[in-house]
VEXSE-305415 format. One record per residue: residue in one letter; z negated, y negated, x of N, C-alpha, C, O in turn. Coordinates in steps of 0.001 Angstrom, whole numbers, padded with zeros to 6 digits, always signed. Atoms other than C-alpha are relative to their C-alpha. Example, Ala and Ser with C-alpha at 12.3 -4.5 7.8 and 13.67 -1.06 7.14 Angstrom:
A+000000+001190+000890-007800+004500+012300+000000-001200+000900-000665-001181+001936
S+000060+001190-000820-007140+001060+013670-000730-001090-000770-000899-002198-000261
//
This chain:
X-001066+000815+000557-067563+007094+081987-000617-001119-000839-001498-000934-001679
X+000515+001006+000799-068080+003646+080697+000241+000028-001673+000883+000917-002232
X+000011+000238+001652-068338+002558+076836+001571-000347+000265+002442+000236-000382
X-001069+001035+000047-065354+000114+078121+001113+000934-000090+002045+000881-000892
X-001110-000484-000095-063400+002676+079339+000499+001441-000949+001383+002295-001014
X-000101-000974+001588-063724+004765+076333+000615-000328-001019+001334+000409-001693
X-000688+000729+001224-062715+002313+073864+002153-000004+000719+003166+000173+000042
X-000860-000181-000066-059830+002202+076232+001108+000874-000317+002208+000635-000815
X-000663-001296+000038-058681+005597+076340-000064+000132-001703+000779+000996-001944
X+000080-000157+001858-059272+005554+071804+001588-001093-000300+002549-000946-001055
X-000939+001296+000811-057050+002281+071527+001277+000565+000578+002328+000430-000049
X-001495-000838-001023-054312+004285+074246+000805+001233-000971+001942+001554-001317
X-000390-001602+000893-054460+007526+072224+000266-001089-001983+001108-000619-002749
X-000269+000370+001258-054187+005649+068837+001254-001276+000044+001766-001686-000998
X-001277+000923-000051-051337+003007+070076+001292+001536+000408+002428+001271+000017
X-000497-000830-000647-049656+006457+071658+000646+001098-001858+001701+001666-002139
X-000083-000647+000946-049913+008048+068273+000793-000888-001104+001776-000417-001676
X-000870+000852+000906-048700+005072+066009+001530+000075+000595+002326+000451-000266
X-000788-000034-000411-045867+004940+068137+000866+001256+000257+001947+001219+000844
X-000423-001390-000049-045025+008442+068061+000493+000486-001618+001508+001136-001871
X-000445-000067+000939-045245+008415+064363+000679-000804-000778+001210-000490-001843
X-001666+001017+000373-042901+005045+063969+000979+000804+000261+001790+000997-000644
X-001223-000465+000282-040478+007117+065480+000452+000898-000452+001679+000991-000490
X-000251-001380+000765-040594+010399+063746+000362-000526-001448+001200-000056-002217
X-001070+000814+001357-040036+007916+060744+000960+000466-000261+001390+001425-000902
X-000801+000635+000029-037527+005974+061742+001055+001442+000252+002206+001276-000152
X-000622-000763-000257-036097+009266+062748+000679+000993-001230+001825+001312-001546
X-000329-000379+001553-036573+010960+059421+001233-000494-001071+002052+000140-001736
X-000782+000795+000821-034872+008066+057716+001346-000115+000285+002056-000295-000704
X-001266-000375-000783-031738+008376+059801+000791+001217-000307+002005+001348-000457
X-000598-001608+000459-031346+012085+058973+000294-000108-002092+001244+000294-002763
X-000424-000387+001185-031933+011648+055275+001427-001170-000605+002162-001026-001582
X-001414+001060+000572-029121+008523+054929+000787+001204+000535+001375+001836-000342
X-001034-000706-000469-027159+010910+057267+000074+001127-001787+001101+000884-002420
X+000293-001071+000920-027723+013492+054314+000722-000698-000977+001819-000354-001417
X-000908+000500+001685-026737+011302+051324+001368-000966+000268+002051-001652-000494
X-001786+000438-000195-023530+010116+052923+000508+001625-000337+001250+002071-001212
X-001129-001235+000451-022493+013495+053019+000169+000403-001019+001206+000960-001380
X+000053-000663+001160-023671+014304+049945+000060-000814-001172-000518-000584-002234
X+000446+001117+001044-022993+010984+048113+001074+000889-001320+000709+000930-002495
X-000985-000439+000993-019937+012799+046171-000875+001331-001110-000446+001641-002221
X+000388-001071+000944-022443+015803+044755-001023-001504-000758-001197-001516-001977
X+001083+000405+000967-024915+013169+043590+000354-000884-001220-000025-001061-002377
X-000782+000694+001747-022853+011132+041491+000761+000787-000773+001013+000333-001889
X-000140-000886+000825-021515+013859+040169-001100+000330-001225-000981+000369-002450
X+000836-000507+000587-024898+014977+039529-000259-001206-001039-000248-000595-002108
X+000557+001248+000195-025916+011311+038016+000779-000091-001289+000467-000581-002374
X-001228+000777+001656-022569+011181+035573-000286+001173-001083-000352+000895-002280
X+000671-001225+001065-023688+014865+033887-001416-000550-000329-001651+000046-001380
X+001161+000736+000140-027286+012852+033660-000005-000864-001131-000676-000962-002159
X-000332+000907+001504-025826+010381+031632+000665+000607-001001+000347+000233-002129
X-000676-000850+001319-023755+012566+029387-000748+000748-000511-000477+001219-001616
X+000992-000821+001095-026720+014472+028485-000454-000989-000741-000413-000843-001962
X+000416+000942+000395-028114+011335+027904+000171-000665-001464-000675-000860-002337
X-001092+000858+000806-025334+009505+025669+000369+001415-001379+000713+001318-002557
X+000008-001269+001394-025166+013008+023500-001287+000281-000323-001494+001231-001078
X+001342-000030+000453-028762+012637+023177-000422+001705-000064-000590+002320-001117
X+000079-001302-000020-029343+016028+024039-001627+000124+000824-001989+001297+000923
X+001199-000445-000287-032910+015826+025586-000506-000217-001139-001293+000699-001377
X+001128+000519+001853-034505+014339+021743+000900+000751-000602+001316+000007-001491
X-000915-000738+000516-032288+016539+020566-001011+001796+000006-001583+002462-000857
X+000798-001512-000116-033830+019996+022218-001465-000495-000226-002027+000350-000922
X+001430+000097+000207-037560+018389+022089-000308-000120-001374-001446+000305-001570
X-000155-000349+001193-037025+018109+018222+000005+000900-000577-000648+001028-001613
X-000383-001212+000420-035663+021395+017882-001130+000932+000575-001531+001764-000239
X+000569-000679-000023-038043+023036+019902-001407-000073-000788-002123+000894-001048
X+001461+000412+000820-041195+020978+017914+000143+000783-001522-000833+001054-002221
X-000483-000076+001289-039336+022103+014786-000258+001720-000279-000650+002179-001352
X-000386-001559+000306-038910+026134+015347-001514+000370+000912-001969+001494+000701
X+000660-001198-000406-041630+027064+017364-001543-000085-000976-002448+000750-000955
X+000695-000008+000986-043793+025396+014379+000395+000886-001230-000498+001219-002009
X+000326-001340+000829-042255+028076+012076+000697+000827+000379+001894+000788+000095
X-000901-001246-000514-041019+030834+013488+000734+000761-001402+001544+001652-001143
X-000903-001014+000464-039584+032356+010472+001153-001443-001000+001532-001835-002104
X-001194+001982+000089-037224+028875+009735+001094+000862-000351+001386+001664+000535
X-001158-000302+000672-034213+030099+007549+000997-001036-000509+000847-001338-001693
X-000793+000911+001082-031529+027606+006554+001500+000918-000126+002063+001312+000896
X-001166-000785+000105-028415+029533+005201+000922-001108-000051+000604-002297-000094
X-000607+001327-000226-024999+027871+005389+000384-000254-001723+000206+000561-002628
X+000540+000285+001278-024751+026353+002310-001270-001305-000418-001101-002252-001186
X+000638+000962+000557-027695+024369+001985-000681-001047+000808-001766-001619+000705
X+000377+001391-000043-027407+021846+003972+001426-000883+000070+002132-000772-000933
X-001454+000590+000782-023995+019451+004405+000500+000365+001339+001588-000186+001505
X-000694-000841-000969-023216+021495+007932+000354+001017-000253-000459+001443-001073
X-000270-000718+000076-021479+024329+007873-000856+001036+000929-000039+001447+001754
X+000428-000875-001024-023866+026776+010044-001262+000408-000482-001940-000377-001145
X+001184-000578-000092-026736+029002+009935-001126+000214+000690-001090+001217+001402
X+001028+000181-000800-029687+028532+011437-001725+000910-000143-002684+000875-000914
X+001515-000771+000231-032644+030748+011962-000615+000609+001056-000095+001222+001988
X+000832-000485-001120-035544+031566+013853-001354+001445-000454-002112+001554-001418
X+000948-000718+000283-037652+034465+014137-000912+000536+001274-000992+001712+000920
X+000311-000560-001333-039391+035518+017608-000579-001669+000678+000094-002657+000970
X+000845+001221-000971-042577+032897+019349-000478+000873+000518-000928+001825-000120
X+000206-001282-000487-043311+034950+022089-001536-001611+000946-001265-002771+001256
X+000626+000391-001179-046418+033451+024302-000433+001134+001453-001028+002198+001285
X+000660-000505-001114-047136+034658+028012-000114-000665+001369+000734-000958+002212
X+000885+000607-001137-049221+033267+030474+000030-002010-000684-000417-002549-001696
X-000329+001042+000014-048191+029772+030841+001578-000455-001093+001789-001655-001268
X-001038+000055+000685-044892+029990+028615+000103+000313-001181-000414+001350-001598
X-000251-000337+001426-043805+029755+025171+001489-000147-000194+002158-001137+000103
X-001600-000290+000570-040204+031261+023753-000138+000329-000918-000875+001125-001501
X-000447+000425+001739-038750+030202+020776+001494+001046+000016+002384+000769+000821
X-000990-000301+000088-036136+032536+019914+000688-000274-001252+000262+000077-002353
X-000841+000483+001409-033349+031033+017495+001726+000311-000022+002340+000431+001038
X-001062-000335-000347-029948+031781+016613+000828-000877-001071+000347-001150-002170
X-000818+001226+000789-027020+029258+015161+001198+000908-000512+001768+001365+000479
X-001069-001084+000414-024346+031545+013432-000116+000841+000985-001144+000655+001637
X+000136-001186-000588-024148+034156+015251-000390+000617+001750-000401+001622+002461
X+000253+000204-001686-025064+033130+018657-001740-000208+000387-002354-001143-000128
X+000984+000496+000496-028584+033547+019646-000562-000563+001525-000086-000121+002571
X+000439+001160-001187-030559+030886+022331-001952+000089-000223-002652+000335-001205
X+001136-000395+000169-034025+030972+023654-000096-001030+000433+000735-001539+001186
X+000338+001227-000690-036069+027905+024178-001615+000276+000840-002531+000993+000434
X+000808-000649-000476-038450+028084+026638-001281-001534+000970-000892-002235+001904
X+000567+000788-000939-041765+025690+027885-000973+000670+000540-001919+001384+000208
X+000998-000772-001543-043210+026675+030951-001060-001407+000445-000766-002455+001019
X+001198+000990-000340-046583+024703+031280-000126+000028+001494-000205+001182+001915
X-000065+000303-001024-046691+023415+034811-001435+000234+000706-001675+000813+001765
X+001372+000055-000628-050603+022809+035003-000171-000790+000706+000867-001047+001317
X+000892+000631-001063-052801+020568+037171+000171-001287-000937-000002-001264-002156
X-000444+001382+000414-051880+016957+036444-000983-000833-000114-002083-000366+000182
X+000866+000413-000285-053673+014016+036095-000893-000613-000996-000549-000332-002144
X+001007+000838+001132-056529+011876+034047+000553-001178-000237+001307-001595+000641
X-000347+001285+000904-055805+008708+031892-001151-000505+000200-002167+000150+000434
X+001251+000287+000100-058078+005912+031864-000974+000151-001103-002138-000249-001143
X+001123-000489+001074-059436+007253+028726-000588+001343+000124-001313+001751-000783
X+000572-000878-000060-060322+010304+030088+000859+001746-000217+000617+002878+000204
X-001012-001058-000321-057097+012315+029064+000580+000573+001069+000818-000150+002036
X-000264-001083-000949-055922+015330+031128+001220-000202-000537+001322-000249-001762
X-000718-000050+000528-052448+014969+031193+000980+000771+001534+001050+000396+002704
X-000421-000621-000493-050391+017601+032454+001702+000261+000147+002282-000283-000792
X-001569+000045+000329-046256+018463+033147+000647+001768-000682-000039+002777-000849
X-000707-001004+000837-043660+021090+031412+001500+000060+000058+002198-000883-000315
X-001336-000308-000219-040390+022472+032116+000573+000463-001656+000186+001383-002376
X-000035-000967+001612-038835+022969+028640+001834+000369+000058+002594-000526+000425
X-001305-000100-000530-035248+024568+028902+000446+001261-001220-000125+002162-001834
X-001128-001042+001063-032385+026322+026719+000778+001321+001124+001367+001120+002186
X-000398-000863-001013-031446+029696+028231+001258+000831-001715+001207+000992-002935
X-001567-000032+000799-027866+030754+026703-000499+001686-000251-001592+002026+000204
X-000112-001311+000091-027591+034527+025793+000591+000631+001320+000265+001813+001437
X-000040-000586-001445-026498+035459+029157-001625-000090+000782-002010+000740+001606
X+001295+000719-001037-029864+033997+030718-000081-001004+000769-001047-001264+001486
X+000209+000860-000720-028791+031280+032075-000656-001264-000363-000447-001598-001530
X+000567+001497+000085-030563+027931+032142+000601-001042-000258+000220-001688+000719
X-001086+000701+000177-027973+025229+030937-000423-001284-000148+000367-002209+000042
X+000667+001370+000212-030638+022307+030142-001233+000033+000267-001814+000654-000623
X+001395+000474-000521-034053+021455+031826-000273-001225-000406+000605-001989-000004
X+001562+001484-000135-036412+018402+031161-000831+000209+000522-001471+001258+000457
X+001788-000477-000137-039298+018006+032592-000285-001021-000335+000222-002142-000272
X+000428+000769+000696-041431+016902+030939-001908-000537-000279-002563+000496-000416
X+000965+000641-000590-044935+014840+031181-000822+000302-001301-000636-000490-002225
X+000984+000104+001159-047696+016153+028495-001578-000649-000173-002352-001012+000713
X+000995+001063+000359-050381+014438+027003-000654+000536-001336-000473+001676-001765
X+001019-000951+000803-052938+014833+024184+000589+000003-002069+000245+000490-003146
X-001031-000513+001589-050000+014203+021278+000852+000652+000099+001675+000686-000816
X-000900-000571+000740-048038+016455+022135+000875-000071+001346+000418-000368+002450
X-001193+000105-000636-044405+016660+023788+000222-001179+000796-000250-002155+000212
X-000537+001602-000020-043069+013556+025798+001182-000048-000951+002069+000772-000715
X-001338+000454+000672-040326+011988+022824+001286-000123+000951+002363+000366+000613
X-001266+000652+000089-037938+010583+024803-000074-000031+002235-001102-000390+002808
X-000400-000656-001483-036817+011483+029007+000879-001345+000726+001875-001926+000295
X-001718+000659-000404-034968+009255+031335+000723+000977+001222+000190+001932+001787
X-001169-000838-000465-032026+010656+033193-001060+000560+001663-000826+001662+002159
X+000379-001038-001382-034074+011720+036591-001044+001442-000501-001170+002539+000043
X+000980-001328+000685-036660+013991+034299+001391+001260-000507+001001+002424-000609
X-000700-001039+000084-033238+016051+033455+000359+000706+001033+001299+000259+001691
X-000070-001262-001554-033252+018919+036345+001187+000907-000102+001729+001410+000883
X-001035-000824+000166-030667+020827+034885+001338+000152-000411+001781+001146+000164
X-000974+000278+000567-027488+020179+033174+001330+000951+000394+002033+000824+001397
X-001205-000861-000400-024786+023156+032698+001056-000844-001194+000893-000460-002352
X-001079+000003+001205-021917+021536+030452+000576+001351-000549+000471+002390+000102
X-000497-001389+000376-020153+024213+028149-000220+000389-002060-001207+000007-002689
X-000207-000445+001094-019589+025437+024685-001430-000556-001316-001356-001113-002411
X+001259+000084+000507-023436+025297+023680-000544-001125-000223-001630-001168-000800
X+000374+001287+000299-023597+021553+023641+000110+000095-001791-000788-000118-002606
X-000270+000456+001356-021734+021603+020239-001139+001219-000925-001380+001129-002129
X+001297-001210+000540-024552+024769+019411-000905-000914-000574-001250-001196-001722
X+001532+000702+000325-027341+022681+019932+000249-001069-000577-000843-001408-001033
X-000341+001024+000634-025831+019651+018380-000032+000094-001601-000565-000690-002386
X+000046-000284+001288-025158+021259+015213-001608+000907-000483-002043+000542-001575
X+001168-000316-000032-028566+023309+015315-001151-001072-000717-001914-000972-001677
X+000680+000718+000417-030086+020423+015202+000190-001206-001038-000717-001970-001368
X-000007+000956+000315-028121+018190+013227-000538+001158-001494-001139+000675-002454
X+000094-000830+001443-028433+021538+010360-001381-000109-000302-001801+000007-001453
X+001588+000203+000390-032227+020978+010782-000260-001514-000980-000674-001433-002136
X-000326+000995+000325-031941+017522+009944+000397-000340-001084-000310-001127-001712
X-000899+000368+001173-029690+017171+007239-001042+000521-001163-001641-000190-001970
X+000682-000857+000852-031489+020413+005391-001250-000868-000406-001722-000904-001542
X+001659+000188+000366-034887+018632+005760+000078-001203-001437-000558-001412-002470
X+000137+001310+000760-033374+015372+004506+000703+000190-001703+000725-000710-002542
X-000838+000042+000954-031405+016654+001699-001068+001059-000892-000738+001345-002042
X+001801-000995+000965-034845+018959+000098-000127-001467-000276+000418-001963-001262
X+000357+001591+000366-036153+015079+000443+000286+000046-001216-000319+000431-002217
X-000698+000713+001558-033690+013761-002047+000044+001064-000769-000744+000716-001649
X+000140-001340+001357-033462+017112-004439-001458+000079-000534-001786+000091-001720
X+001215+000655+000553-036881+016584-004533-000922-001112-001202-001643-000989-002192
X+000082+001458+000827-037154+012651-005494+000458+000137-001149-000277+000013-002128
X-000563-000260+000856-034853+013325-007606-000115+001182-001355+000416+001068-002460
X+000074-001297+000716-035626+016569-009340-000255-000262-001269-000553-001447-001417
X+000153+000022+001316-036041+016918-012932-001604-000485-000802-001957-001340-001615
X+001615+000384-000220-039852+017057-012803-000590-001266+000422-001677-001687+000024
X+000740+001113-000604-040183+013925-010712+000309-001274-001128-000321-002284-001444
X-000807+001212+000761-037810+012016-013013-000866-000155-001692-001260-001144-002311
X+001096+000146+001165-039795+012747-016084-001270-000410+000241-001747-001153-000617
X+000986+000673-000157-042908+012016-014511+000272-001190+000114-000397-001946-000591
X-000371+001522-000422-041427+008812-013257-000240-000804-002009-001052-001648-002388
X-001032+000154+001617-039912+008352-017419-001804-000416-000651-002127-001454-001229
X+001323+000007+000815-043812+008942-018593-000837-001524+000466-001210-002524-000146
X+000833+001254-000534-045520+006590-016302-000049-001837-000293-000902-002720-000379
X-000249+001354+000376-043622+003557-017057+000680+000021-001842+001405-000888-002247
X-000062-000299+001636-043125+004576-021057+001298-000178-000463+001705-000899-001375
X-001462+000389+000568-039505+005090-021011+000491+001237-000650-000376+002108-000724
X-001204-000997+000131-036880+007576-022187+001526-000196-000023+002114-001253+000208
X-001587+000124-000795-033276+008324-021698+000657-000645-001298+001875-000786-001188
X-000388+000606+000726-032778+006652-024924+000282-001729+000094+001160-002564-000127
X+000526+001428-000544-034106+003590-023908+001150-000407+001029+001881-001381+000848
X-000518+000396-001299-032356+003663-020451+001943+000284-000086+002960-000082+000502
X-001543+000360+000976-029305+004513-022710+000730-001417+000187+001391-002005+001043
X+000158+001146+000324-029157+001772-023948+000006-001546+001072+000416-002638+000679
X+000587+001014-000950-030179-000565-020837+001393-000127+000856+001972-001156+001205
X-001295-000096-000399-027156+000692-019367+001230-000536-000940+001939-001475-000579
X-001146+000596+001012-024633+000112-022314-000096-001297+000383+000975-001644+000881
X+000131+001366-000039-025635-003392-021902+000544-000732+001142+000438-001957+001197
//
Protein backbone atom coordinates (compact mmCIF):
# COMPACT_ATOMS: atom_id res chain seq x y z
CA UNK A 1 0.00 0.00 0.00
CA UNK A 2 1.20 3.37 -1.01
CA UNK A 3 2.16 6.40 1.46
CA UNK A 4 -0.59 8.21 -0.93
CA UNK A 5 -3.05 5.87 -0.35
CA UNK A 6 -2.61 5.87 3.30
CA UNK A 7 -2.89 9.43 3.88
CA UNK A 8 -6.03 8.75 1.99
CA UNK A 9 -7.67 6.22 3.93
CA UNK A 10 -6.44 8.73 7.55
CA UNK A 11 -8.10 11.94 5.91
CA UNK A 12 -11.46 9.35 4.98
CA UNK A 13 -11.50 7.90 8.52
CA UNK A 14 -11.01 11.39 10.15
CA UNK A 15 -13.59 13.35 7.68
CA UNK A 16 -15.97 10.05 8.48
CA UNK A 17 -15.47 10.67 12.15
CA UNK A 18 -15.89 14.57 12.25
CA UNK A 19 -18.95 14.03 10.54
CA UNK A 20 -20.28 11.47 12.69
CA UNK A 21 -19.53 13.56 15.65
CA UNK A 22 -21.28 16.94 14.05
CA UNK A 23 -24.17 14.92 14.12
CA UNK A 24 -24.29 13.28 17.46
CA UNK A 25 -24.04 17.08 18.43
CA UNK A 26 -26.36 18.56 16.55
CA UNK A 27 -28.38 15.66 17.72
CA UNK A 28 -27.69 16.12 21.39
CA UNK A 29 -28.69 19.74 21.11
CA UNK A 30 -32.10 18.94 19.70
CA UNK A 31 -32.91 16.55 22.57
CA UNK A 32 -31.74 18.89 25.28
CA UNK A 33 -33.99 22.14 23.80
CA UNK A 34 -36.59 19.30 23.38
CA UNK A 35 -36.00 18.83 27.27
CA UNK A 36 -36.22 22.48 28.42
CA UNK A 37 -39.41 23.16 26.52
CA UNK A 38 -40.94 20.63 28.46
CA UNK A 39 -39.46 21.51 31.39
CA UNK A 40 -39.38 25.33 30.93
CA UNK A 41 -42.36 25.62 33.66
CA UNK A 42 -40.15 23.54 36.50
CA UNK A 43 -37.18 25.80 35.81
CA UNK A 44 -38.60 29.03 36.37
CA UNK A 45 -40.12 27.89 39.08
CA UNK A 46 -36.88 26.69 40.16
CA UNK A 47 -35.13 30.26 39.19
CA UNK A 48 -38.04 32.44 41.18
CA UNK A 49 -37.24 30.25 44.68
CA UNK A 50 -33.39 31.25 43.58
CA UNK A 51 -34.17 34.67 43.80
CA UNK A 52 -36.20 34.64 46.96
CA UNK A 53 -33.45 33.05 48.73
CA UNK A 54 -31.54 35.59 47.31
CA UNK A 55 -33.68 38.88 48.11
CA UNK A 56 -34.05 37.38 51.93
CA UNK A 57 -30.43 37.13 51.87
CA UNK A 58 -30.48 33.82 53.16
CA UNK A 59 -27.18 32.38 51.68
CA UNK A 60 -24.85 35.44 53.86
CA UNK A 61 -27.18 34.81 56.18
CA UNK A 62 -26.41 30.81 56.83
CA UNK A 63 -22.50 31.40 55.88
CA UNK A 64 -22.44 33.95 58.86
CA UNK A 65 -24.20 31.81 61.11
CA UNK A 66 -22.40 28.86 60.37
CA UNK A 67 -18.73 31.00 60.67
CA UNK A 68 -20.27 32.27 63.92
CA UNK A 69 -21.36 28.84 65.85
CA UNK A 70 -19.12 26.39 64.69
CA UNK A 71 -16.34 28.99 66.06
CA UNK A 72 -17.91 28.49 69.54
CA UNK A 73 -19.72 25.74 70.06
CA UNK A 74 -20.92 26.55 73.44
CA UNK A 75 -22.61 30.21 72.05
CA UNK A 76 -25.43 31.10 74.62
CA UNK A 77 -27.55 34.20 74.03
CA UNK A 78 -30.69 34.07 76.35
CA UNK A 79 -33.82 35.98 75.32
CA UNK A 80 -33.40 39.00 76.92
CA UNK A 81 -30.18 40.16 75.92
CA UNK A 82 -30.37 41.09 72.84
CA UNK A 83 -33.42 43.43 71.18
CA UNK A 84 -34.99 39.95 69.56
CA UNK A 85 -37.09 38.08 71.33
CA UNK A 86 -35.43 34.41 70.95
CA UNK A 87 -32.93 32.12 72.26
CA UNK A 88 -30.18 31.04 70.69
CA UNK A 89 -27.69 28.38 71.49
CA UNK A 90 -25.24 26.06 70.36
CA UNK A 91 -23.64 23.17 71.78
CA UNK A 92 -22.59 19.99 69.54
CA UNK A 93 -19.33 20.43 66.50
CA UNK A 94 -19.31 17.08 65.48
CA UNK A 95 -16.36 16.38 62.72
CA UNK A 96 -16.36 13.15 60.41
CA UNK A 97 -14.47 12.42 57.54
CA UNK A 98 -15.01 15.20 55.22
CA UNK A 99 -17.96 16.97 57.24
CA UNK A 100 -18.50 19.34 59.91
CA UNK A 101 -22.04 19.69 62.05
CA UNK A 102 -22.89 22.53 63.87
CA UNK A 103 -25.67 21.70 66.02
CA UNK A 104 -27.83 24.84 67.17
CA UNK A 105 -31.14 25.44 68.42
CA UNK A 106 -33.43 28.87 68.19
CA UNK A 107 -36.14 28.58 71.01
CA UNK A 108 -36.98 25.51 71.08
CA UNK A 109 -36.41 24.19 67.70
CA UNK A 110 -33.17 22.58 67.05
CA UNK A 111 -31.23 22.75 63.26
CA UNK A 112 -28.04 21.23 62.14
CA UNK A 113 -25.66 22.95 59.85
CA UNK A 114 -23.70 20.92 57.90
CA UNK A 115 -20.28 21.43 55.39
CA UNK A 116 -19.45 18.60 53.45
CA UNK A 117 -15.91 19.30 51.92
CA UNK A 118 -16.11 18.28 48.31
CA UNK A 119 -12.22 17.86 47.69
CA UNK A 120 -10.05 17.95 44.55
CA UNK A 121 -10.32 21.42 43.04
CA UNK A 122 -8.08 23.59 41.53
CA UNK A 123 -4.68 25.89 41.84
CA UNK A 124 -4.62 29.79 41.73
CA UNK A 125 -1.98 31.56 40.04
CA UNK A 126 -0.40 32.02 43.33
CA UNK A 127 -0.17 28.64 44.00
CA UNK A 128 -3.48 28.28 46.11
CA UNK A 129 -5.37 24.94 46.25
CA UNK A 130 -8.72 25.89 46.09
CA UNK A 131 -11.30 23.50 46.68
CA UNK A 132 -15.58 23.25 46.75
CA UNK A 133 -18.26 22.68 49.77
CA UNK A 134 -21.76 21.84 50.11
CA UNK A 135 -22.86 23.75 53.26
CA UNK A 136 -26.64 23.06 54.09
CA UNK A 137 -29.39 23.50 56.97
CA UNK A 138 -31.02 20.14 57.77
CA UNK A 139 -34.47 20.90 59.73
CA UNK A 140 -35.16 18.48 62.69
CA UNK A 141 -36.85 16.03 60.56
CA UNK A 142 -33.56 15.62 58.34
CA UNK A 143 -34.40 17.22 55.67
CA UNK A 144 -32.19 19.48 53.59
CA UNK A 145 -34.15 22.84 53.05
CA UNK A 146 -31.00 25.08 51.89
CA UNK A 147 -27.77 24.10 49.93
CA UNK A 148 -24.92 26.43 48.60
CA UNK A 149 -22.24 25.34 47.13
CA UNK A 150 -19.76 26.73 47.75
CA UNK A 151 -16.06 27.52 46.24
CA UNK A 152 -13.17 27.46 49.10
CA UNK A 153 -10.07 29.13 49.22
CA UNK A 154 -7.23 29.91 51.65
CA UNK A 155 -9.60 32.67 53.71
CA UNK A 156 -11.97 30.79 54.40
CA UNK A 157 -15.79 30.42 53.29
CA UNK A 158 -16.93 32.00 49.88
CA UNK A 159 -18.96 35.51 51.44
CA UNK A 160 -21.37 35.97 49.08
CA UNK A 161 -23.20 33.08 46.25
CA UNK A 162 -25.02 33.89 43.11
CA UNK A 163 -28.37 32.31 42.52
CA UNK A 164 -27.00 29.10 40.35
CA UNK A 165 -24.48 28.09 43.46
CA UNK A 166 -28.01 27.63 45.45
CA UNK A 167 -28.83 23.69 44.81
CA UNK A 168 -31.43 23.53 47.19
CA UNK A 169 -34.20 25.67 48.28
CA UNK A 170 -37.22 24.13 50.50
CA UNK A 171 -39.47 27.28 51.44
CA UNK A 172 -41.26 26.83 54.93
CA UNK A 173 -41.50 27.96 58.46
CA UNK A 174 -37.57 27.86 59.08
CA UNK A 175 -36.86 30.83 56.90
CA UNK A 176 -38.20 33.11 59.73
CA UNK A 177 -35.79 30.50 62.18
CA UNK A 178 -32.83 31.30 60.45
CA UNK A 179 -33.64 34.90 59.96
CA UNK A 180 -34.09 35.57 63.49
CA UNK A 181 -31.07 33.19 64.51
CA UNK A 182 -29.14 35.24 62.86
CA UNK A 183 -30.45 38.55 63.19
CA UNK A 184 -30.23 37.46 67.47
CA UNK A 185 -26.50 36.90 66.69
CA UNK A 186 -26.15 40.18 65.34
CA UNK A 187 -27.92 42.47 67.38
CA UNK A 188 -26.37 40.59 70.73
CA UNK A 189 -22.83 41.10 69.29
CA UNK A 190 -23.66 44.72 68.42
CA UNK A 191 -25.37 45.70 71.50
CA UNK A 192 -22.12 44.09 74.05
CA UNK A 193 -20.32 46.71 71.45
CA UNK A 194 -22.18 49.68 72.75
CA UNK A 195 -22.55 48.44 76.67
CA UNK A 196 -19.12 48.22 76.33
CA UNK A 197 -18.13 51.84 74.78
CA UNK A 198 -20.18 52.98 76.95
CA UNK A 199 -19.66 51.24 80.24
CA UNK A 200 -18.79 52.93 83.33
CA UNK A 201 -15.10 51.98 83.20
CA UNK A 202 -14.61 53.20 79.66
CA UNK A 203 -16.33 56.52 80.46
CA UNK A 204 -14.06 57.29 83.31
CA UNK A 205 -11.13 56.34 81.52
CA UNK A 206 -12.28 58.47 78.66
CA UNK A 207 -13.11 61.52 81.80
CA UNK A 208 -9.21 60.94 82.98
CA UNK A 209 -7.52 61.15 79.69
CA UNK A 210 -8.82 64.38 78.57
CA UNK A 211 -8.89 65.96 82.41
CA UNK A 212 -12.51 66.26 82.79
CA UNK A 213 -15.28 65.49 85.28
CA UNK A 214 -18.99 65.34 85.43
CA UNK A 215 -18.77 68.62 87.06
CA UNK A 216 -17.17 70.20 84.40
CA UNK A 217 -19.38 68.51 81.70
CA UNK A 218 -22.17 69.75 84.11
CA UNK A 219 -21.74 72.67 83.50
CA UNK A 220 -20.84 72.54 79.58
CA UNK A 221 -24.19 71.31 79.22
CA UNK A 222 -26.16 73.97 81.33
CA UNK A 223 -24.72 76.31 78.91
Amino acid sequence: MSNKHEDLTLLSVRSAFDHLQSTINRALQRIERHQQLNNAELFSEIKERRKLAKVLLLDQRLIQLYKALVGNASLSIAEGEGLIHAELSSSVVTHEGNETCVNFKLNDTEYTLQLADQGGGAISYYGETFSSAHLSLITPDGQKVLTLHLDLGGEGNQEVVNESQITAFIPDSWIYDIIHAYETLVTSKRLKEINSTYSSEKLEQLKQKFGLSMQQIDTTQAE
